[in-house]
N, C-alpha and C positions, 0 to 999 in steps of 0.2 A: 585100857582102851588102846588098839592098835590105830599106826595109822591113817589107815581106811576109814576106819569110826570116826574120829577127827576129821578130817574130810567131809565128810556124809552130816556131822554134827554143825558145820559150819556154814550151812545152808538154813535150816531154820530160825539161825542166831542174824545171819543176817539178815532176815527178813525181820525180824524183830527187833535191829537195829533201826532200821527202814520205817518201821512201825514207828519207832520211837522221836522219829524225827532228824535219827543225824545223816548228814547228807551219805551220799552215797558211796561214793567214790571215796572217804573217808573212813567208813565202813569198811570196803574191800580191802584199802589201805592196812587197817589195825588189825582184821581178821587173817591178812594176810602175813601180814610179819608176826602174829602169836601161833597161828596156825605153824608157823615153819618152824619155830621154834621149840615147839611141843614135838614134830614130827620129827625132828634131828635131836633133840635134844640140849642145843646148843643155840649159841646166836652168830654162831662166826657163819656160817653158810651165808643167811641172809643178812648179815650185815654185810657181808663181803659183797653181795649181789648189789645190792642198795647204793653201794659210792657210784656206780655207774650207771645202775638201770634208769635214771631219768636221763641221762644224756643219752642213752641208748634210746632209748624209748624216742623222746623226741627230737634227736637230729636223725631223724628217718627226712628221707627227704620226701616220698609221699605225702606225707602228713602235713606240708605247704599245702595243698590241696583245701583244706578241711577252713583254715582264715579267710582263703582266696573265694573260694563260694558263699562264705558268710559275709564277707565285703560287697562280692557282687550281688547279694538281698539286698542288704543295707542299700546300695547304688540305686537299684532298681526301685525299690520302693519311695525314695526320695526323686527319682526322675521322671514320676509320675505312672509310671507301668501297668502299675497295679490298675488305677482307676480306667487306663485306656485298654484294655482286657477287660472288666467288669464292664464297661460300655460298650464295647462290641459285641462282647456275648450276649449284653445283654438287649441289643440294638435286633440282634439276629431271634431269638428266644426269647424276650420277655414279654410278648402277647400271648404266646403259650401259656398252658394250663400251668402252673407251677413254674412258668418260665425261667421268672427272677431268678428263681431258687435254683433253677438248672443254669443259669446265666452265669452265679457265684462259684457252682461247681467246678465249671468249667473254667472261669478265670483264674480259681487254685491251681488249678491245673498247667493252664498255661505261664502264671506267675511261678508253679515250682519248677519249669523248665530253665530255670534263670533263677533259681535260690537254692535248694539244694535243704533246705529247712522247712520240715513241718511247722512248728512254731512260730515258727516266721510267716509262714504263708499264710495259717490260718487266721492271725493278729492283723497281718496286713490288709489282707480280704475283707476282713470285718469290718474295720473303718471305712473300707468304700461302702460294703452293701447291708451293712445292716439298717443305717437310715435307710437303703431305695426299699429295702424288703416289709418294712416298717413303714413306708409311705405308701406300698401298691396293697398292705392289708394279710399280711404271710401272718401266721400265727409266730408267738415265740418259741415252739417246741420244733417247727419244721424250720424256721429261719437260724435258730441253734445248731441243730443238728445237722445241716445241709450244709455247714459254712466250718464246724470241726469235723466232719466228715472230707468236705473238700480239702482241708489243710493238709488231712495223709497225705493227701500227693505229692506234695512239697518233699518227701520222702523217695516216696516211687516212681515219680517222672524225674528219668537223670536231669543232672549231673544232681548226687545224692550222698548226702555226709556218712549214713548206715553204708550205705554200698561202698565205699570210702572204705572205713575201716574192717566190714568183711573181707574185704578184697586183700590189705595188709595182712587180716588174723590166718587166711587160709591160702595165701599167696597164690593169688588169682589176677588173672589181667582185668585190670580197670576199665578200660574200653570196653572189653568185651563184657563184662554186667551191666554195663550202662547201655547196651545198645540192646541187650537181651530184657530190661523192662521197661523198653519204649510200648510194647503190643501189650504187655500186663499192665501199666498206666495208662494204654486209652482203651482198656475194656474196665477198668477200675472206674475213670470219669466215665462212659456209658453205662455199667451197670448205677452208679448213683444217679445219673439222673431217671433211669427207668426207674429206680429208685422211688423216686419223688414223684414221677407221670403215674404211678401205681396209687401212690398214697396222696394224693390231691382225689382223685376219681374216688377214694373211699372215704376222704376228708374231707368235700368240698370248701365245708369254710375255711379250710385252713391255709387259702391259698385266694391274693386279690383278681383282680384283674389288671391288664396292663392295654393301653390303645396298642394299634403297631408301628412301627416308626418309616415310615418312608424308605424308598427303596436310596435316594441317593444319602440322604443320612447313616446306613447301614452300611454304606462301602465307603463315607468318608472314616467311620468308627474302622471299620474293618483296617483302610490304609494306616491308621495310627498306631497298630500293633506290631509291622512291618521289624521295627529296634527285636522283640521276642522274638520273633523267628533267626534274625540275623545274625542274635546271639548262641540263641539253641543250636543253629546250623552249625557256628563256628566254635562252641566249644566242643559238643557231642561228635560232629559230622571231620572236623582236624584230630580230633583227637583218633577214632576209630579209622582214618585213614591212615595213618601213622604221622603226617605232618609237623606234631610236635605233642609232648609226654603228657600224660593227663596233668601236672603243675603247670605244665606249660600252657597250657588249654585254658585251666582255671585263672593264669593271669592275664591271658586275653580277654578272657571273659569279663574277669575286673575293670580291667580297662578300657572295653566297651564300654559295657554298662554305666561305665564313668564318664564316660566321654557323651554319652546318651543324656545322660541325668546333667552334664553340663549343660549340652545345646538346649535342655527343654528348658531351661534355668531354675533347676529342682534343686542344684547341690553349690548352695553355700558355703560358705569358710564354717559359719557358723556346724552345718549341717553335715561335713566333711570332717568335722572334729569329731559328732557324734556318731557317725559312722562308724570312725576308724575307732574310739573309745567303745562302743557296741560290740563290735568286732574283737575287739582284745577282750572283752570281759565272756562273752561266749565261750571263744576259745581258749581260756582261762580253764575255764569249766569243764568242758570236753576233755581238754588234757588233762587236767588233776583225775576226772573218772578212768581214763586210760592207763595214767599210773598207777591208779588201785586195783584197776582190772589186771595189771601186770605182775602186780605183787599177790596178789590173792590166785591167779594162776599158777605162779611159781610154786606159791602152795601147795596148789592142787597136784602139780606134777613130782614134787617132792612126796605126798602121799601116793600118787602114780593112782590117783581115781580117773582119768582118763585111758586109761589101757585099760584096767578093771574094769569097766563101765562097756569097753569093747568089747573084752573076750566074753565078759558076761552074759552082754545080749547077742553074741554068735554064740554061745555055748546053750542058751535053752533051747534054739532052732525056732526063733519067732520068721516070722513072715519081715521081709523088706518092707512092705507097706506096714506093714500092722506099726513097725516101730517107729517109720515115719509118720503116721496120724498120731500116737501116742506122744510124740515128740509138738508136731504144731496143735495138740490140744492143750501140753506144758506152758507154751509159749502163750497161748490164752490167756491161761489161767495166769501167769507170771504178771502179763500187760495189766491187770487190776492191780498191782500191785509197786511195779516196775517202768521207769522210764525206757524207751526204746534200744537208744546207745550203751546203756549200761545190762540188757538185755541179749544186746548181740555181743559186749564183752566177753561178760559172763559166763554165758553158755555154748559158742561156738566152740571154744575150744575143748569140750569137754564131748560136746556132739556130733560135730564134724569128722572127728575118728570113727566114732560109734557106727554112724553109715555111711562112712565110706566103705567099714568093712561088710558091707550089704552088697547082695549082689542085684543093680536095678537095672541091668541088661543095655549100661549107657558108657560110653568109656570116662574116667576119672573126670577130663574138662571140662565134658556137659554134664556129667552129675553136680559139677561143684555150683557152673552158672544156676542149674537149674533149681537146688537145694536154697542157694541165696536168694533166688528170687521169691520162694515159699517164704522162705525166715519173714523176708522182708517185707511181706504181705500181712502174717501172722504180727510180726512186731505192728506194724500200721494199725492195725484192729487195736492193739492195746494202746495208741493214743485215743480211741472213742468208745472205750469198754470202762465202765463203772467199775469201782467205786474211785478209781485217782486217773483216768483217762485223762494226760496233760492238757492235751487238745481242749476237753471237755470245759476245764477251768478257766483256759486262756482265752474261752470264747463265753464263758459265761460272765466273767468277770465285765467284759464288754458288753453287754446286755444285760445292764443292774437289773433290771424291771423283770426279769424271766427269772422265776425260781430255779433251782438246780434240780428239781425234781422232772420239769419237763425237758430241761437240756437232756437228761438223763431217755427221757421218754420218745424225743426225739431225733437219737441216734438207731435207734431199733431197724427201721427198715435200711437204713447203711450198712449195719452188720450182719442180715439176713442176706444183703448183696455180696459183702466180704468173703462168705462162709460159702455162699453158691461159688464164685469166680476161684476160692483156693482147692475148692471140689475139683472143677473144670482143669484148673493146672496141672495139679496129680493127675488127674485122669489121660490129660493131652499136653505131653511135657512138650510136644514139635509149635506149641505156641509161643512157649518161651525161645525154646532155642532155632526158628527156624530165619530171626531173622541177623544171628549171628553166625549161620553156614557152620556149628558143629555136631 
């Protein structure tokens, strides 16, 4: 077995690891040091690599980033955020036909403006709205799915942990992905709640009624979101002006939001401990998948399946698109399977060459923005795609009384929304990048 085969072989071993239950990142880990060792023949390469690849790996100084945004979740979610977003949305929206449910969308939305965590967002969101979803009469299949659906955003409305470490894997400016899926995150929150105004009209029961709430109620809700924006402004809007480094952004941002969660009297000693303990065990986790990711690359380039894998698909004379749809229909299929971050690990760097050597008639900068913002739209679908869609678990698990079969049922029209918006981006890349001037 050359190699190559080794390589290529070590793909559906890991999925079978995955299968099997052992974490992930662990997997990459052991795959990747036997891998390397079959392919050299030896262990001196990768051991030699291994005294330093974790100090390498994470005294990146980027990669402050990735605690500092998980902190400022934690913050926000303790400073009360989360609930005064689901009440203004839902202040504005919740007499509407399926309001609620567009109300919750929208608060994911605006909550991941300020987390940077799918998981997060969509856990967070749940405990505000799934009692009001549950008190105005929403079925369990559309109050499921409206509210793990809203959680992607926590993803793709910057500042964004995925976008984070693309940005490292392919050495791309940070600002600039975060500013290129501001327009792909509020046509992602519009297309779900059109989402929902479709499938209430073909469902009627499946959705209450709500009174409306008074006009000055509505912009006193409204005023109490003012901390979101001022944060979004200041971490997104300094950072993209050049003002100070996306770290430096993300510790402002912390500290906002800290200082927010203070005045509202949300963050305890008590609650500042679990924070900062939440915080370190996340990023516990992120990092050990990164170190796997690094070593099971190593692998990969020690076999040199990323160059093969380029010349290959420039050598049969496929279409640049043909290879990009074949590519985000992999990344589908992976998300039933696959967590996000260990997704974008994994396969960027093996893909990323693949079509860059494409020719998509855009120069290198805005292919690479433009290419991440697909990834990261396609990865988002794989937190609400059966059979192991994170999102799916983390929200049904909070809705003991909803079987997993309607959760499951209740994502549908989210990912016919998914599938139309990643159509639309392919088709009109000047969506993405028009609002980053390349």
């Amino acid at each position: 077995m050359d190699k190559l085969e080794i390589a290529l072989w070590s793909f559906p071993l890991l999925l079978l690891l995955i299968g099997l239950r052992m974490p992930i990142g662990l997997a990459m880990l052991l795959l990747g040091i036997g891998g390397s060792v079959l392919v050299n023949g030896t262990w001196l390469p990768v051991m030699s690599q291994m005294k330093a690849m974790a100090y390498d790996t994470f005294s990146n100084y980027s990669l402050g980033i990735i605690p500092l945004f998980l902190l400022m979740g934690q913050f926000a979610t303790h400073g009360g955020l989360s609930k005064a977003l689901f009440d203004a949305a839902e202040s504005w929206l919740g007499h509407r036909k399926g309001g609620v449910a567009m109300a919750a969308v929208g608060a994911c939305g605006g909550f991941g403006a300020i987390c940077g965590s799918s998981l997060a967002t969509a856990a967070t969101m749940a405990q505000v709205a799934l009692p009001e979803l549950k008190r105005f009469g929403y079925s369990g299949s559309l109050s499921t799915g409206a509210l793990a659906a809203g959680g992607t955003l926590g993803i793709l409305i910057p500042p964004s942990v995925v976008l984070v470490i693309y940005a490292l894997l392919t050495e791309q400016n940070i600002a600039k992905l975060f500013v290129a899926a501001v327009v792909p995150g509020i046509l992602a929150a519009l297309g779900y709640m059109l989402a929902i105004a479709v499938y209430v009209r073909l469902k009627p029961d499946s959705a209450g009624h709500r009174d409306p709430a008074p006009m000055a109620e509505r912009f006193r809700a409204l005023w109490r979101i003012w901390p979101v924006l001022a944060v979004f402004v200041l971490v997104v809007g300094g950072i993209y002006l050049g003002l100070f480094t996306p770290t430096e952004g993300a510790a402002f941002g912390a500290a906002g939001t800290g200082l927010i969660a203070l005045a509202n009297r949300g963050l305890t000693l008590e609650k500042l401990k679990t924070s900062l303990l939440q915080t370190a065990t996340s990023t516990a986790m992120i990092f050990f998948i990164v170190l796997g990711a690094a070593v099971f690359n190593t692998f990969l380039a020690f076999a040199q399946l990323p160059q093969e894998a380029a010349q290959w698909v420039t050598g049969q004379g496929f279409g640049p698109y043909t290879v990009l749809a074949a590519i985000l229909l992999l990344y589908l299929v992976l998300g039933c399977f696959m967590d996000s971050l260990s997704m974008i690990l994994l396969t960027v760097p093996i893909f990323f060459p693949v079509v860059s050597a494409l020719d998509f008639a855009m120069d290198p900068e805005a292919f690479a923005l433009w290419f991440g913002i697909l990834v990261l739209i396609v990865v988002e679908v794989g937190l609400i795609t059966p059979p192991v869609g994170m999102n799916l678990f983390v929200i049904n698990s909070m809705a003991r009384d909803v079987p997993m079969v309607q959760t499951y049922r209740g994502t549908l029209p989210f990912l016919i929304s998914d599938m139309l918006r990643v159509v639309l981006l392919v088709l009109f890349p000047g969506i993405t990048l028009f609002l980053v001037g390349v």
